[in-house]
C-alpha positions in Angstrom: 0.0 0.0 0.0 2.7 2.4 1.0 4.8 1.4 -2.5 1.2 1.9 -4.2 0.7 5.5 -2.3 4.3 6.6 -3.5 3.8 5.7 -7.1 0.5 7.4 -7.4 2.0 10.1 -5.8 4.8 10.8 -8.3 2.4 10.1 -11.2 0.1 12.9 -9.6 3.3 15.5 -9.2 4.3 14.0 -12.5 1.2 14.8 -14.0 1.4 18.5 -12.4 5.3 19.3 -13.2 4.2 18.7 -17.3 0.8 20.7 -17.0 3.0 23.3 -15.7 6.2 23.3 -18.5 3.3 23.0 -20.8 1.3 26.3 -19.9 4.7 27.7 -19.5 6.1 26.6 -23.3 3.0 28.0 -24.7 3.5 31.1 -22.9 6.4 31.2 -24.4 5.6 30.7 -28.2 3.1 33.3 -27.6 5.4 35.8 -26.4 7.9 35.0 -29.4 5.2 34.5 -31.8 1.6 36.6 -32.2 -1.2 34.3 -33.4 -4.5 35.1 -33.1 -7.8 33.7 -34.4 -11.0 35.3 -35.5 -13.7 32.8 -35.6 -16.8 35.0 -35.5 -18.9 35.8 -39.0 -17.8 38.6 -40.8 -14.2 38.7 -39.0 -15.4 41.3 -36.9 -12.9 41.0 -34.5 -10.3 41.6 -36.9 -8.9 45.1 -38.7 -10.2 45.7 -42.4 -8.3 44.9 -45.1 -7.6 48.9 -45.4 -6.1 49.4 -42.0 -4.0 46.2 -43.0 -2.7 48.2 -45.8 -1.9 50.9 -44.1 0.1 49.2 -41.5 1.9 47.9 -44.4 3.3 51.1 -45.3 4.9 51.9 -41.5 8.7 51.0 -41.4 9.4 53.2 -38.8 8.3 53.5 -35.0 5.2 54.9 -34.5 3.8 56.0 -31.2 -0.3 56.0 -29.6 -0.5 58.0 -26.8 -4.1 57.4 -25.3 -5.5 59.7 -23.0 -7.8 58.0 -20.6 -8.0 57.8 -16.8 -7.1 55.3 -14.9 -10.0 52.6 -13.7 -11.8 53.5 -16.8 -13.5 50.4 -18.2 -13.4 52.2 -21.3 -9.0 51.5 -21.2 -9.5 47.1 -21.9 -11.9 48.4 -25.0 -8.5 50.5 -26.2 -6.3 48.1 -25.4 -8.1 45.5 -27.5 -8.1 47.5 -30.5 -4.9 49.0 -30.4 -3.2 45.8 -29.5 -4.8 44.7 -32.9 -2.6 47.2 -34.7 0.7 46.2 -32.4 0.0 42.7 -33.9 -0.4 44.1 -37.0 3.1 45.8 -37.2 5.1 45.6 -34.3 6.7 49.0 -34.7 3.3 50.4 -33.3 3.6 51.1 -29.9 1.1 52.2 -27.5 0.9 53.8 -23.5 -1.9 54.9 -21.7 -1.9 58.6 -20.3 -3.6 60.2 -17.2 -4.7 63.2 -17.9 -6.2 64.1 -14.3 -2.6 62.5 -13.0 -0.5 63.9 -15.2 -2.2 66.9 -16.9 1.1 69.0 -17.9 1.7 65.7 -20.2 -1.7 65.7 -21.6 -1.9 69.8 -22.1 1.5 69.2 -24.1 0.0 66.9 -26.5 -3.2 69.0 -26.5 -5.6 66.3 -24.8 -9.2 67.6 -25.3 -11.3 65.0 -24.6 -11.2 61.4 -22.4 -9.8 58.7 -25.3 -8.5 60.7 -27.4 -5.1 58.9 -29.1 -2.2 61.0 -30.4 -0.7 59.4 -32.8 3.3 60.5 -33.8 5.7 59.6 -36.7 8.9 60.6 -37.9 8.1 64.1 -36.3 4.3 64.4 -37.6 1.4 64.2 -35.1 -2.3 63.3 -35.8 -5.2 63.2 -33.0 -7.8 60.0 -32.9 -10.7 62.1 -31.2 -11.2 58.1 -30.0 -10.2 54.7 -29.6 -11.9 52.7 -32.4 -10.6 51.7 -35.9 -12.4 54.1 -37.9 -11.3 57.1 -36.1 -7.8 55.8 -35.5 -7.3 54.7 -39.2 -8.2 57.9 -40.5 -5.8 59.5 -38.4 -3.2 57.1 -39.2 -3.9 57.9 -43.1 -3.3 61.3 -42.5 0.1 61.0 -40.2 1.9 59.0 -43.1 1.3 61.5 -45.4 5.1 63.4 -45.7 3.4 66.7 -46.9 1.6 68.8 -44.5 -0.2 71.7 -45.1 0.8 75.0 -43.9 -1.2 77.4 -41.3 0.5 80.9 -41.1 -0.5 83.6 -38.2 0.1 86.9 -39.1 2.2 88.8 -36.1 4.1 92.5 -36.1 0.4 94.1 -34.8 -0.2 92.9 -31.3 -2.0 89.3 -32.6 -2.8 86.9 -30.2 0.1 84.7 -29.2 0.5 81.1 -30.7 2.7 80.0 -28.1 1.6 81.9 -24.7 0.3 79.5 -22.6 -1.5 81.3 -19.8 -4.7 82.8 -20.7 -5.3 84.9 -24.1 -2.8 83.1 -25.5 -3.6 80.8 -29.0 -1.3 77.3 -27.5 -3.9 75.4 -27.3 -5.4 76.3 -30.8 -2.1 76.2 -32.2 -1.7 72.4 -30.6 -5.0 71.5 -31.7 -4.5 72.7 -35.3 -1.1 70.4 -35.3 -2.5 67.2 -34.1 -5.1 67.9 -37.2 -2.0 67.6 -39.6 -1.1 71.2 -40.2 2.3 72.8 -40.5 2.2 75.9 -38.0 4.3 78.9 -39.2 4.1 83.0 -38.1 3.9 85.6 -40.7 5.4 89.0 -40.8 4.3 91.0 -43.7 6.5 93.9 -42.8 9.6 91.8 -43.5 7.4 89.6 -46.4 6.8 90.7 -49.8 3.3 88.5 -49.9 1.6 85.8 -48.2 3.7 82.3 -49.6 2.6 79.9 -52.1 2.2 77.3 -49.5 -0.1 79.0 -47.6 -3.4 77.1 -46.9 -4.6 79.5 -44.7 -3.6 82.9 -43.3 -4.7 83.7 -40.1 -5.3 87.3 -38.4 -5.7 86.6 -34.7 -6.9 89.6 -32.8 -4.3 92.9 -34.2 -4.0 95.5 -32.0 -2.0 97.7 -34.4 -2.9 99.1 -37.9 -1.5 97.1 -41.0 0.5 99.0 -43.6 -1.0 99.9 -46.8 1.5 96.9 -48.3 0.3 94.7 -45.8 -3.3 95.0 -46.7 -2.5 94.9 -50.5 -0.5 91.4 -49.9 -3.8 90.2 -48.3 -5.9 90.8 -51.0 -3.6 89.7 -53.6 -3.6 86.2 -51.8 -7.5 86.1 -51.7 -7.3 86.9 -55.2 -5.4 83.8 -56.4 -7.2 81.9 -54.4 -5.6 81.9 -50.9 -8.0 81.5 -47.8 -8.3 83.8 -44.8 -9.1 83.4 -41.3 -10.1 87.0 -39.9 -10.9 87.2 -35.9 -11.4 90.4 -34.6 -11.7 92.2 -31.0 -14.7 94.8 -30.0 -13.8 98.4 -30.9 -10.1 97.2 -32.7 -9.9 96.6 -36.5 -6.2 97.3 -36.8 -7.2 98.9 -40.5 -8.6 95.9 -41.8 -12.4 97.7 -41.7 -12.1 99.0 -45.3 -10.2 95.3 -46.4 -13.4 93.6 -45.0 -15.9 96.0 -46.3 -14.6 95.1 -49.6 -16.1 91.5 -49.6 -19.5 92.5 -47.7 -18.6 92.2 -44.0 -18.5 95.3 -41.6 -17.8 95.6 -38.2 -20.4 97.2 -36.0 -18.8 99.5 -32.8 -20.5 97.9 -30.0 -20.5 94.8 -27.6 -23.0 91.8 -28.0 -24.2 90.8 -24.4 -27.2 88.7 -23.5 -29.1 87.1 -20.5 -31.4 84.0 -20.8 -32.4 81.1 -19.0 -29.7 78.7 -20.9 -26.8 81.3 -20.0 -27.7 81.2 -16.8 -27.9 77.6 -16.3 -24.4 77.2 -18.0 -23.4 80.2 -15.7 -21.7 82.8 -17.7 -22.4 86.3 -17.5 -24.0 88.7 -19.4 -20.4 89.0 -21.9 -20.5 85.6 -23.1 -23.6 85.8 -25.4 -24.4 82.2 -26.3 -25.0 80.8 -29.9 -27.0 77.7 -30.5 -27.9 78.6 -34.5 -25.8 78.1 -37.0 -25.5 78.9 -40.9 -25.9 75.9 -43.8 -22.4 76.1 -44.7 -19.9 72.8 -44.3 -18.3 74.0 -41.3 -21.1 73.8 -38.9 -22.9 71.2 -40.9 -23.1 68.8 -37.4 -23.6 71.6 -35.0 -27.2 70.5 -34.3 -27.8 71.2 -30.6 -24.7 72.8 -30.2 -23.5 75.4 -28.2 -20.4 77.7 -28.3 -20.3 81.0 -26.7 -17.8 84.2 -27.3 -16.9 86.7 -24.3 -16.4 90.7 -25.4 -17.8 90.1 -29.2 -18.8 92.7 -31.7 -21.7 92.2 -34.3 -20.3 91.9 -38.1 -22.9 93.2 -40.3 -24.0 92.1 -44.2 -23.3 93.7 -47.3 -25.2 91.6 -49.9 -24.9 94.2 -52.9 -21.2 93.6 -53.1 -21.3 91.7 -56.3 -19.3 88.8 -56.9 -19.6 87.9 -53.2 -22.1 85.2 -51.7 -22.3 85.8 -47.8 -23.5 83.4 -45.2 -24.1 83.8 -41.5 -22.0 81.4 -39.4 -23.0 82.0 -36.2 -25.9 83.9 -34.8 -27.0 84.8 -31.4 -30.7 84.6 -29.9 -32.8 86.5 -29.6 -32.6 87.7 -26.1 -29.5 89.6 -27.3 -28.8 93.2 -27.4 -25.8 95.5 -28.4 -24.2 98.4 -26.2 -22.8 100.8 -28.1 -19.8 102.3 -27.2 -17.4 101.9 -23.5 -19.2 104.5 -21.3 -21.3 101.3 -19.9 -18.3 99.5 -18.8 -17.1 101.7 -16.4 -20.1 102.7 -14.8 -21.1 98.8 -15.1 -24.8 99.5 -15.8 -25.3 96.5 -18.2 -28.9 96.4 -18.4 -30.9 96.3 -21.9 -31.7 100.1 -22.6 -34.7 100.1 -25.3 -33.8 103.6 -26.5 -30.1 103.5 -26.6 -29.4 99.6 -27.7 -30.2 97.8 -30.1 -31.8 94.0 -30.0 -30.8 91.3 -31.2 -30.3 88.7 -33.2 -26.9 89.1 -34.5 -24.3 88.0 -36.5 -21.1 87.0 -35.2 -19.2 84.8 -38.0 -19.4 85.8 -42.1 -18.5 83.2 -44.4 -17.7 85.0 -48.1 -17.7 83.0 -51.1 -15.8 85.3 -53.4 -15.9 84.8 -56.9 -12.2 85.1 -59.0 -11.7 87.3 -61.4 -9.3 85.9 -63.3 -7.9 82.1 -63.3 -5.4 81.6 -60.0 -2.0 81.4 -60.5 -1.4 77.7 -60.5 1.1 78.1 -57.9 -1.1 79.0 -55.7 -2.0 77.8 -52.0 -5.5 76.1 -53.1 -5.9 73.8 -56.0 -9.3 72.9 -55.0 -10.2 76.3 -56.3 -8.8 76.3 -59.7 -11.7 74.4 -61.1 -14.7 76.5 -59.4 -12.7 79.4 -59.7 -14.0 80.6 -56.1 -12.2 81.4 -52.7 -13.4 82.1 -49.3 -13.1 84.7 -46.8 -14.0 83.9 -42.6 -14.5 86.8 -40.8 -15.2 86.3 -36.6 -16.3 89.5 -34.3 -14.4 87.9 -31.7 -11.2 86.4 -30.6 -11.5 84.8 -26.2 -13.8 82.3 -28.2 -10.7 80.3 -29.3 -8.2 81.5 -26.9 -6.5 78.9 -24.0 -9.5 79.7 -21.6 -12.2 79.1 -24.1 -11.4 76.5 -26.8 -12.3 73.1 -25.2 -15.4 74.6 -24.1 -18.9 73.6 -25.6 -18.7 73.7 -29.4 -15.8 76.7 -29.3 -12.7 74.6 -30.4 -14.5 72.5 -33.2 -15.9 75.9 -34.9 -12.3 77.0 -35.0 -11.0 73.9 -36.2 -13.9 72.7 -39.0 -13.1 76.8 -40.2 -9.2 76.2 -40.6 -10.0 72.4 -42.4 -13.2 73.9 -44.4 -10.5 76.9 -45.1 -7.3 74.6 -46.3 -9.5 72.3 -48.1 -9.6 69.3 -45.6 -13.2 68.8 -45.1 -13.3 65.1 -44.5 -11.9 66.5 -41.3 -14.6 68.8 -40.4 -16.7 66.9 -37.8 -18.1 68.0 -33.7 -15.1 65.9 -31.8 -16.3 64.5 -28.5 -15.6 62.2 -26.3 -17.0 58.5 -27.0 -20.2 57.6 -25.9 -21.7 54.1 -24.5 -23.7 52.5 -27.6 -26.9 50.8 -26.1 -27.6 47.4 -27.4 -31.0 47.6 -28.5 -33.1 44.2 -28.5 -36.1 43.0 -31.1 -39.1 41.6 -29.5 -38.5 38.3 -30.3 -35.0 38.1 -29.0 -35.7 39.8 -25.8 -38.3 37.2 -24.9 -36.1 34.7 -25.9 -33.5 36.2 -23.1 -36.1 36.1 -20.6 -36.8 32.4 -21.2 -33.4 31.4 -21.0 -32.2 33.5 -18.1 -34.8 33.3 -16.0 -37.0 29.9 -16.7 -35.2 27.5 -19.0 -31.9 27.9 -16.7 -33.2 27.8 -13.0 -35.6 25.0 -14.6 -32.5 23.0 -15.8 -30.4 23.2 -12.4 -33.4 22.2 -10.5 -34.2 19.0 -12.8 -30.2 18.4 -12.4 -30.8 18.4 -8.5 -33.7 16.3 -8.1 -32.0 13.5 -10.6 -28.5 13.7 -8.6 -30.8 13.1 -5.1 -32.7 10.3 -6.2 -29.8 8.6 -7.8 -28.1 8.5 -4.4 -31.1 7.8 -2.5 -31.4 4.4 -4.7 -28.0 3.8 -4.0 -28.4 3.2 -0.2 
């Protein structure tokens, strides 16, 4: 019995000892090798045969960065997909980022929402606004592109600054506009003869000086072969550029928009911030249903429709609980109230978008090819600037108006969408199927474990 004990003994550890180096050995092969199976219909579970290709085409490391907290259930959901594209290329590399523990990380690589995923190559950055393969592959697309297009801020008149940090400054804009794909540059027209060739888009962010006679002309000679500009101005400050936007239709009213309602108020900004929730039919806000952005210190813009070869369109409007104050006597006695016989009510009009007709054919050097067939360019003008500034750009809608204007402006408007954070998708069941859950949860499987339990007690009762 004893010799019997000991052999069964060592047959058992025996038994153990190879379960073990097995488990272990396939560890192993799995470590050294990545094979994975996708048995369900439709290989769901699997990347498309485009986001194949296009991990094809990566021969250099490329970095994910995804911005999610930790505890989130949503991080396994990431970790899932992205180790997809790991197995698909194993110079993809992903981390998970923080952004309530390390937030001077995530403000560097202009984190807007939970799950978004920076993506970085040779030098070239590209936000995923989330963590699935559609979003992430179109990202991808656009980070292995070499070319990028290029952004310029004009500076030399008090603009807004593109790398201040604190508030007023245009960092966070400036971030944001680079994880879309763009090329960031500053423009001095004092010390340049024009806007360049490359130019998508020129940018005037909030001048506090007049522009030069030369300056001006440079700006119109770039609109007229075709060139794109971005105008945002401040209350009572047009830095000369009145007459330059008069020109295409849009003038700039001397006053301050301000406005109390029941939906400021339950947001809690002040009387300052007038709130827009309506939007113009143009491409830029063409997914800014139920939207809100708001815009502290702005001045109305104002139509002129009889400019001819110039199609205007409201952007943004205010409601109608509005009113303008005219002039700054108001602000420093602070008597903000609506005055029927002095101000003037509202609706207004806060963002222009001109369609100007060409002239003459573009050079074909110039910044926008999409324009040399409709022979068309387009003109943004904004009565305000804190909208898109640090403080104010990853509030409500602010941030995607300013980005959908710069990708509707430099011809990328498959990038033109409202960028949010990812939202739970509800699993909605037919009738049939939700009856047939019922059943099996609640009758069919309580009814098969009691059956099970009444067999297994008879059977032993027989047996004594």
């Amino acid at each position: 019995m004893q010799k019997r004990r000991v052999i069964y003994g060592a047959g058992t550890a025996l038994s153990i000892l190879l379960v073990i180096g097995i488990l272990i050995l396939v560890a192993l092969l799995a470590n050294w090798r990545h094979l994975r199976f996708d048995a369900t219909r439709g290989q769901t579970q699997s990347l498309s045969a485009v986001t194949k290709a296009l991990l094809k085409q990566i021969d250099r490391p490329l970095t994910m960065a995804v911005f999610l907290p930790e505890g989130s259930g949503e991080r396994q959901n990431a970790k899932d997909i992205l180790n997809l594209y790991v197995g698909g290329n194993p110079k993809l590399s992903f981390r998970f980022v923080d952004p309530e523990r390390d937030p001077l990380q995530a403000k560097e690589a202009g984190y807007r929402f939970p799950g978004n995923v920076l993506l970085t190559y040779e030098g070239r950055r590209q936000m995923a606004d989330r963590a699935d393969e559609e979003t992430i592959t179109n990202a991808l697309r656009k980070v292995l592109k070499p070319e990028r297009k290029v952004v310029y801020f004009l500076t030399g008149h008090g603009e807004r600054d593109i790398t201040k940090a604190g508030q007023g400054g245009y960092q966070v804009a400036r971030r944001a506009l680079e994880n879309e794909g763009y090329e960031i540059k500053p423009l001095n027209l004092l010390t340049e003869a024009q806007v360049p060739q490359d130019a998508a888009v020129a940018v005037v962010v909030g001048p506090k000086k007049a522009f030069l006679g030369s300056e001006i002309g440079a700006l119109k000679s770039y609109l007229d072969r075709g060139g794109r500009v971005l105008a945002l101005l401040d209350p009572f400050e047009d830095a000369g550029l009145k007459e330059f936007l008069a020109r295409y239709g849009v003038g700039l009213d001397e006053g301050i928009i301000l406005d109390v309602n029941q939906v400021s108020q339950s947001l809690g900004v002040t009387a300052i911030m007038p709130l827009v929730v309506q939007y113009g039919p143009s491409p830029i806000t063409r997914d800014f249903q139920n939207t809100v952005s708001i815009y502290p210190m702005a001045r109305p813009l104002t139509l002129n429709r009889e400019i001819q070869g110039v199609a205007l369109l409201p952007l943004a409007t205010t409601t109608g609980t509005s009113y303008e104050k005219m002039g700054k006597s108001w602000i420093k006695s602070g008597n903000a109230a609506f005055n029927p016989k002095e101000d003037k009510k509202g609706p207004f009009t806060l963002a222009v978008q001109a369609e100007i007709k060409l002239e003459a054919p573009k050079d074909k050097g110039g910044p926008a090819k999409a324009a040399d067939a409709e022979n068309k360019t387009y003109l943004v003008a904004f009565g305000n600037v804190d909208f898109a500034d640090n403080a104010y750009f990853n509030l409500f809608g602010n941030g995607d108006l300013f980005l959908n204007t710069v990708n509707f402006l430099g011809s990328e408007e498959a990038q033109i969408i409202v960028r949010e954070a990812a939202k739970a998708q509800l699993l909605t069941l037919a009738s049939g199927q939700a009856w047939g859950l019922f059943v099996a949860t609640l009758l069919w499987a309580p009814l098969v474990m009691l059956v099970a339990g009444v067999w297994a007690y008879r059977r032993r009762r027989a047996r004594r």
